[in-house]
C-alpha positions, 0 to 999 in steps of 0.5 A, a space after each residue: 909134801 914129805 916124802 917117805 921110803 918104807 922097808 918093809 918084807 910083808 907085803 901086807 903090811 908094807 900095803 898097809 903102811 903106804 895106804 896109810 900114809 897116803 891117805 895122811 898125804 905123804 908120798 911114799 915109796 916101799 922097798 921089800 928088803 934093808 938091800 933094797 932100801 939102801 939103794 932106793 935111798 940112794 936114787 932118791 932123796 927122802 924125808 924120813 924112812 921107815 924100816 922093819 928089823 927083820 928082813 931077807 938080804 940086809 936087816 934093818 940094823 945092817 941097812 940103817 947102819 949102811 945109810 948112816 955111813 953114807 954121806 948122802 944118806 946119812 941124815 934121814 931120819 930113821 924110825 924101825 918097825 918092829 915086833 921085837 920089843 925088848 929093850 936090848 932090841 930097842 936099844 940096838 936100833 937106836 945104836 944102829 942110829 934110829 931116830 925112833 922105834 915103834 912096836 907092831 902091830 901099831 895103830 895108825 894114829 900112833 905112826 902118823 904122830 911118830 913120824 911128824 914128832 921125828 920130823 920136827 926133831 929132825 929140822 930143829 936140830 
């Protein structure tokens, strides 16, 4: 089963992510923070991370930056949820090494084809 670890400040919306996804059965975690994602990323091995850009402690710039610097971490394909949709902020993330980017609100068709279209990316490279 793929796992996913989502960094999300919203609780609402995190709430939703993971129902979402475990209703599409992928097991997932939530951090509430970019701080908190890195260390979850850490303790435990992940498929793919989701992450929003805004968030308190550490930005999900800072945190995918973090986790692509780390050896362990470094692999994991991350994709950034974001209400930020211009195309410098767009091009930030992937700079910062995201796989992809997807623009809020997002249905949830959208997230679950994203995730499985970067995850097969990811294995073929």
């Amino acid at each position: 089963m793929t796992k996913i670890l989502i960094a999300e400040d919203d609780q609402d919306i995190r709430e939703l992510i993971v129902l979402t996804l475990q209703f599409n059965d992928f097991e997932v975690n939530s951090a509430a923070d970019g701080a908190a994602a890195v260390e979850a990323a850490q303790k435990e091995s992940y498929d793919i991370i989701l992450m929003d850009v805004r968030m308190p402690r550490m930005t999900g710039y800072q945190a995918c930056r973090a986790l692509k610097e780390n050896t362990a971490t470094k692999d994991i394909p991350i994709i950034f949820l974001s209400a930020k949709g211009q195309e410098q902020e767009i091009q930030k993330g992937l700079d910062a090494g995201a796989a992809d980017y997807i623009l809020k609100p997002f249905a949830p068709d959208v997230l679950v084809k994203t995730i499985k279209a970067v995850l097969a990316r990811s294995k073929a490279a």
